[in-house]
C-alpha positions as CSV (number, residue, x, y, z in Angstrom):
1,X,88.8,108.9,71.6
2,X,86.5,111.5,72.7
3,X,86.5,115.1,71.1
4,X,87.1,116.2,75.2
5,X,89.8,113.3,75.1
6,X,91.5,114.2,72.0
7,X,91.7,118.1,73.1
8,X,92.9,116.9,76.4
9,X,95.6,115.8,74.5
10,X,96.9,119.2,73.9
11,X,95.8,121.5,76.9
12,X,96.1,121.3,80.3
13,X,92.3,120.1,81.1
14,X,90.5,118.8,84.3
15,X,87.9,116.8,84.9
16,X,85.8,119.9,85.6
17,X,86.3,121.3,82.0
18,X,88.7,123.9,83.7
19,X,91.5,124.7,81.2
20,X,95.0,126.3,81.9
21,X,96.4,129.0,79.5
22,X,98.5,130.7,83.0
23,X,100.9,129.5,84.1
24,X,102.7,130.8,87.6
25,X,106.5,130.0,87.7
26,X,108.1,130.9,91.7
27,X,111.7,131.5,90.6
28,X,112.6,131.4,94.4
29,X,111.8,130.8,97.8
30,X,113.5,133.4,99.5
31,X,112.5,137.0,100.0
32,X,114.1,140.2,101.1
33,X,111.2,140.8,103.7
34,X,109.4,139.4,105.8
35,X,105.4,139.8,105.7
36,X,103.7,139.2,108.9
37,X,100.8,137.3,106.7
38,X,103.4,134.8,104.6
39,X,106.3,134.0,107.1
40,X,108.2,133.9,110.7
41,X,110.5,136.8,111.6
42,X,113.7,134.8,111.1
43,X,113.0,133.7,108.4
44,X,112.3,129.9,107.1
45,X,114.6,127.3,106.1
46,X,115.6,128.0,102.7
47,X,115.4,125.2,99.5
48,X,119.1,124.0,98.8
49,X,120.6,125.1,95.5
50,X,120.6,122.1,93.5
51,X,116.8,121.1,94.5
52,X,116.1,124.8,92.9
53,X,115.3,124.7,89.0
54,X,118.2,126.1,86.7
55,X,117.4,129.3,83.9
56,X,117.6,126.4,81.3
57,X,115.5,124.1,83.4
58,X,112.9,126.8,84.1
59,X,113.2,127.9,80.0
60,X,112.5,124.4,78.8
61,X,109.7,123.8,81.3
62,X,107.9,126.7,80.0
63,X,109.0,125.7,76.5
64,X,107.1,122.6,76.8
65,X,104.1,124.4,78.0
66,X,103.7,127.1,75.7
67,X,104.9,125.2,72.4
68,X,102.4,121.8,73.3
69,X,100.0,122.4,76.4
70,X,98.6,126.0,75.2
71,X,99.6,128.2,77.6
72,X,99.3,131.7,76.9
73,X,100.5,133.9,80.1
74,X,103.7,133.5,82.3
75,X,103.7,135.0,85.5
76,X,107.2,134.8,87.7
77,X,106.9,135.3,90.9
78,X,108.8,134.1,94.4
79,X,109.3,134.6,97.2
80,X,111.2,137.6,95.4
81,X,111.5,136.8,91.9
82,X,114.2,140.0,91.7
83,X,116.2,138.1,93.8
84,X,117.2,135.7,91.1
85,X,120.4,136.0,89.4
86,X,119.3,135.1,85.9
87,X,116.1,137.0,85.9
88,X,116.6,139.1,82.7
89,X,117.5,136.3,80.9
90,X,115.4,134.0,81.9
91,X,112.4,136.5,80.8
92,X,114.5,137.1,77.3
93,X,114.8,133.7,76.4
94,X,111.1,133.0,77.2
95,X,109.9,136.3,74.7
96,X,111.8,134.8,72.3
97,X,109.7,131.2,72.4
98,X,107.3,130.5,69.6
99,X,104.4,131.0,70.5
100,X,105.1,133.9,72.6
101,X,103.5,134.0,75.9
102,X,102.3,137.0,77.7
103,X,104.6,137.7,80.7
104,X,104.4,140.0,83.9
105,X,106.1,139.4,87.1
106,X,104.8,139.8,91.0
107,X,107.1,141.6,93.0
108,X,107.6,143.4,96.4
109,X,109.1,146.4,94.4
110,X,112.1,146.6,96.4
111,X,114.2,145.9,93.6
112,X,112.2,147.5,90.2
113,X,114.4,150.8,90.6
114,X,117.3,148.8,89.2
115,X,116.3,146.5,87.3
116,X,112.7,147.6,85.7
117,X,114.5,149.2,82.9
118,X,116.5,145.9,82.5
119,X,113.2,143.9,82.4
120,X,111.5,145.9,79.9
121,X,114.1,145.4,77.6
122,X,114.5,141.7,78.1
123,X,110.5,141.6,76.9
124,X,108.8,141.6,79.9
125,X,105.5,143.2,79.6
126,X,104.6,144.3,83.2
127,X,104.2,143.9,86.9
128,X,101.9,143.8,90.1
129,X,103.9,145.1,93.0
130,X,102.9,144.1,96.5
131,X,102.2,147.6,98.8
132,X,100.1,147.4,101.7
133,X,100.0,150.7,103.3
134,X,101.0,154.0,102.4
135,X,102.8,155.0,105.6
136,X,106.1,153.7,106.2
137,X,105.9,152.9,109.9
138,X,103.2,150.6,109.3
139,X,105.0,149.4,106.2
140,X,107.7,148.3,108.4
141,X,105.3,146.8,111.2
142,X,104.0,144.9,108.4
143,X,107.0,143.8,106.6
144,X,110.0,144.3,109.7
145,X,111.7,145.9,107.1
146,X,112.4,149.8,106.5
147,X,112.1,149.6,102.8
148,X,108.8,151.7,102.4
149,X,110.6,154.1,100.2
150,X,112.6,151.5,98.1
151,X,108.7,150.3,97.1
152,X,108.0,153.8,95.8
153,X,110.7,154.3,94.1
154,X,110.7,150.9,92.2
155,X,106.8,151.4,91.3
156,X,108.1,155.0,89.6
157,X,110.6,152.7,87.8
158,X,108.0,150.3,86.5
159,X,105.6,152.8,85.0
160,X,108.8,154.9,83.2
161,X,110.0,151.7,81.7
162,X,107.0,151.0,80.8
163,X,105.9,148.1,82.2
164,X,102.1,149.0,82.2
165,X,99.2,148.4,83.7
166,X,101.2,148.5,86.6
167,X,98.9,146.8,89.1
168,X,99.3,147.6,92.8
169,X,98.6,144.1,95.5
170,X,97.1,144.8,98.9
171,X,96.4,143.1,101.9
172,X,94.4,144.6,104.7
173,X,95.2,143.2,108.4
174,X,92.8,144.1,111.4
175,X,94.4,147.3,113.5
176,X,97.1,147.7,111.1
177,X,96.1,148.9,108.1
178,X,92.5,148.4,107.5
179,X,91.3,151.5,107.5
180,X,93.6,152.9,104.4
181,X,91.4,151.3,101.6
182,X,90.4,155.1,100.3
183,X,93.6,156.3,100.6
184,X,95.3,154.0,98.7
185,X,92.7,154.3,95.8
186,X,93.2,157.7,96.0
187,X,96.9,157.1,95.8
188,X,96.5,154.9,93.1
189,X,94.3,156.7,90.4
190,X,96.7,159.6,90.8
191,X,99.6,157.6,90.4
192,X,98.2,155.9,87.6
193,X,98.5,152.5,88.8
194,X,95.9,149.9,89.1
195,X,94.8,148.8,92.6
196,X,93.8,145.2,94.0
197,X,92.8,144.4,97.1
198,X,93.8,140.6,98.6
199,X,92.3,139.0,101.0
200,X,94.4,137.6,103.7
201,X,95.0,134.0,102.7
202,X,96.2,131.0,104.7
203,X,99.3,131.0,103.7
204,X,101.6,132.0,106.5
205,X,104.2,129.6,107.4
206,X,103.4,130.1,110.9
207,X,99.7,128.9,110.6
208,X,98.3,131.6,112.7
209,X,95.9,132.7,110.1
210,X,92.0,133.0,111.6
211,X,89.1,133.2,109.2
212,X,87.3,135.5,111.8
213,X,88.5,138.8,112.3
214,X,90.2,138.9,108.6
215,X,89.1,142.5,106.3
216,X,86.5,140.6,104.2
217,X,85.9,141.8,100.6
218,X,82.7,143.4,101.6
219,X,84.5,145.4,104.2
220,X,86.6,146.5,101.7
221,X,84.0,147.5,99.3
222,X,82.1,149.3,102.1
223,X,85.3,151.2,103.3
224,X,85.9,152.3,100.1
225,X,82.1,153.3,99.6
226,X,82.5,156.0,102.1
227,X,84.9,158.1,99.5
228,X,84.0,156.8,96.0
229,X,81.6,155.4,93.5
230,X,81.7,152.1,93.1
231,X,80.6,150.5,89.6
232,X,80.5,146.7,88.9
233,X,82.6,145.6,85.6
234,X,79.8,143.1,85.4
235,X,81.2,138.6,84.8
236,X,81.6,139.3,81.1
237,X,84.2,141.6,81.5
238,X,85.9,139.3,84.5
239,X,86.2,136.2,82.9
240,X,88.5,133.8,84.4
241,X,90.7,136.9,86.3
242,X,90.6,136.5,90.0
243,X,89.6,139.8,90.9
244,X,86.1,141.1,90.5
245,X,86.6,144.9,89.6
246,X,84.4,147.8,90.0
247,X,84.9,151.5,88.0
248,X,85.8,154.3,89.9
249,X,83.6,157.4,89.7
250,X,82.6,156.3,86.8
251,X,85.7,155.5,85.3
252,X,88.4,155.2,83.3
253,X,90.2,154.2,86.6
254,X,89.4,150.6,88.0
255,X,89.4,149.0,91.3
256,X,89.3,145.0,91.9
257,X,89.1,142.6,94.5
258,X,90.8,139.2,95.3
259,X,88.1,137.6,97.7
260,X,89.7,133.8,97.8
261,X,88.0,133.2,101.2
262,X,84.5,134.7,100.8
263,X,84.2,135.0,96.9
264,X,85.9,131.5,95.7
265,X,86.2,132.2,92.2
266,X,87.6,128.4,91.7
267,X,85.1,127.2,88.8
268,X,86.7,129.9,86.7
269,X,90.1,129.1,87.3
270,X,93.1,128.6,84.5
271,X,96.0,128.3,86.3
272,X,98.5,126.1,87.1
273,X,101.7,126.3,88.8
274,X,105.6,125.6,88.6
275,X,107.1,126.2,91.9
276,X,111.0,126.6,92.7
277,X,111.9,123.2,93.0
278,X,110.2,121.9,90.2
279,X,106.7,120.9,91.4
280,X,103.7,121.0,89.4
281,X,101.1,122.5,92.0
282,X,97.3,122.7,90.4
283,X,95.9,125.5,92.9
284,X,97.9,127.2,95.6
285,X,96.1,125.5,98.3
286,X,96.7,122.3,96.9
287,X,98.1,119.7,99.4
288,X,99.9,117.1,96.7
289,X,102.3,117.9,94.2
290,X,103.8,116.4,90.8
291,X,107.4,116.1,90.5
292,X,108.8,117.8,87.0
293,X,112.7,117.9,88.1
294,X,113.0,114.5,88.5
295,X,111.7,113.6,84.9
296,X,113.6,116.4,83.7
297,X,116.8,115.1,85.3
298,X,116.2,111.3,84.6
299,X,116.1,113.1,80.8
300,X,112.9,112.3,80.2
301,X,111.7,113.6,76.3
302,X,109.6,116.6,76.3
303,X,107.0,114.2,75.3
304,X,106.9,112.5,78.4
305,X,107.1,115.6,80.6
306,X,103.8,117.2,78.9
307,X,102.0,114.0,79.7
308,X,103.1,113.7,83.5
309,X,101.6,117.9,83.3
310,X,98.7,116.8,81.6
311,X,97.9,113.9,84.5
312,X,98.6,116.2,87.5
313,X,96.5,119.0,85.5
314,X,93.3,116.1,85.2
315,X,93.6,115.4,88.8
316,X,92.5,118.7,89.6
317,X,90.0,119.0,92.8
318,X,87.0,121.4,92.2
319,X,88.1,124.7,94.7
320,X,89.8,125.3,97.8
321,X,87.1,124.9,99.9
322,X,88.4,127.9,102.4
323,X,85.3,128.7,103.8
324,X,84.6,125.2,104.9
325,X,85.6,124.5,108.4
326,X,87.1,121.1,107.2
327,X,89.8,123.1,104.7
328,X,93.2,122.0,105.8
329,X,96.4,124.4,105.2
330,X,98.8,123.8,102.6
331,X,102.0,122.9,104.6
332,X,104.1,125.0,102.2
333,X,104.1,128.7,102.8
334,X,103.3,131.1,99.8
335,X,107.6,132.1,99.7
336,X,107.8,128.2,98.6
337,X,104.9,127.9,95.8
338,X,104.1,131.4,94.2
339,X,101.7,133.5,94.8
């Protein structure tokens, strides 16, 4: 056996060298809004309750990972991860796992007034909350939902509990919102939170993304140009994080950016990914995916469950490939697989 063969073994590797220490677990598909970029107005066809993954299912899966495939960070996400019932427990029973894994959570906020507290106490060590736009008309253009407020509210929640950094997602659509880039920093670095800005992905269940038109990172970079300082963090600091991040006015405050579509950060990439219905998915635009429920179901040993993770995690492709006019779309929406 090799010495890559033998430390395949006992991390998730790829063919590419790529290994995973994160690990993204979608706790649900559903969502209490609905985002013009991720899905239709009414809504999508939700998974049945018995294909969804139980708390003891999810625990064990992660378990497995943590205890004999080196991962390091756990990151829950949806749809809305609030919006499952065993939440708090679920993030208690994972802190108490040896090794302990980093955890944070990606959220639309709506819920962090109630339960950040909660969270916090359960061992959770922070969150990214999705906010788009700082005006609430737009905010409900954007989501059809008059939650703006709810959002603010549930970021204030998160930083007093103290689930810090507290790292605030955005997406800029053309003629909705792209112009706000500066205000939100703005917003941000007095708030205290840290700001990211997304590209808009193709992950809307409706297919109408369109690669032209679509706020580009260097839009964003530019927009923000015309109020503030920009100063690059330079790869050494990045490492394998998605988003390349610039100081602000010379610091302390930081500003980063997602660019998926024209700044593929793929050859960097340590994730892998445990959707709501127990699929192992090895990039977010993947188009196959490796069942886990039924091996957990058929009781399959631990054992067995890390090697069928270890296989899908080999069969990795090399990126996404979004820029290339060939890319196909996942036919699972981002509510389905965690984003």
């Amino acid at each position: 056996m090799s010495d890559r063969e033998r430390e395949g073994a006992h991390v998730l590797i790829d063919t590419y060298g790529r290994v995973a220490t994160d690990l993204r677990v979608s706790l649900t598909d559903r969502c209490n809004l609905r985002c013009t970029y991720c899905m239709p107005e009414e809504g999508l066809q939700w998974l049945a309750k018995p294909d969804l993954l139980t708390d003891d299912e999810i625990v064990r899966l992660i378990d497995i990972a943590v205890r004999t495939l080196g991962i390091e960070e756990v990151r829950f996400t949806g749809g809305e991860p609030l919006l499952r019932p065993g939440l708090a427990g679920i993030v208690e029973r994972v802190a108490a796992l040896a090794p302990r894994p980093q955890m944070s959570l990606t959220t639309n906020g709506i819920g962090l007034k109630r339960t950040a507290p909660a969270l916090k106490a359960a061992g959770l060590d922070r969150v990214n909350v999705s906010l788009d736009t700082l005006r609430p008309d737009v905010f409900k253009t954007l989501t059809r939902r008059d939650r703006h407020k709810d959002v603010l509210e549930g970021l204030t929640a998160a930083r007093e509990a103290g689930l810090t950094p507290v790292k605030v997602n955005s997406v800029l659509m053309p003629g909705l919102n792209e112009e706000e880039a500066p205000d939100l920093l703005a917003w941000a670095i007095e708030h205290d939170y840290e700001l990211r800005f997304i590209e808009q992905m193709p992950l809307d269940a409706q297919h109408g993304w369109k690669r032209e038109g679509m706020v580009t990172a260097g839009d964003i970079l530019a927009s923000l140009r015309t109020r503030f300082e920009l100063t690059a963090e330079g790869a050494d600091e990045r490492g394998s994080a998605p988003a390349e991040r610039w100081l602000v006015d010379g610091g302390p405050h930081r500003v980063g950016v997602i660019a998926s579509v024209t700044r593929p950060f793929c050859a960097a990439c340590d994730r892998t990914r445990l959707t709501a219905d127990g699929q192992i998915r090895t990039c977010l635009f993947a188009t196959e995916e490796t069942d886990l429920r039924a091996a957990l179901r058929s009781g399959a040993p631990d054992e067995e469950i890390a090697r069928i993770w270890r296989l899908a995690m080999w069969g990795k492709k090399a990126g996404a490939g979004l820029d290339d006019p060939s890319f196909v779309q996942p036919d699972r929406p981002m509510s389905a697989i965690g984003g």
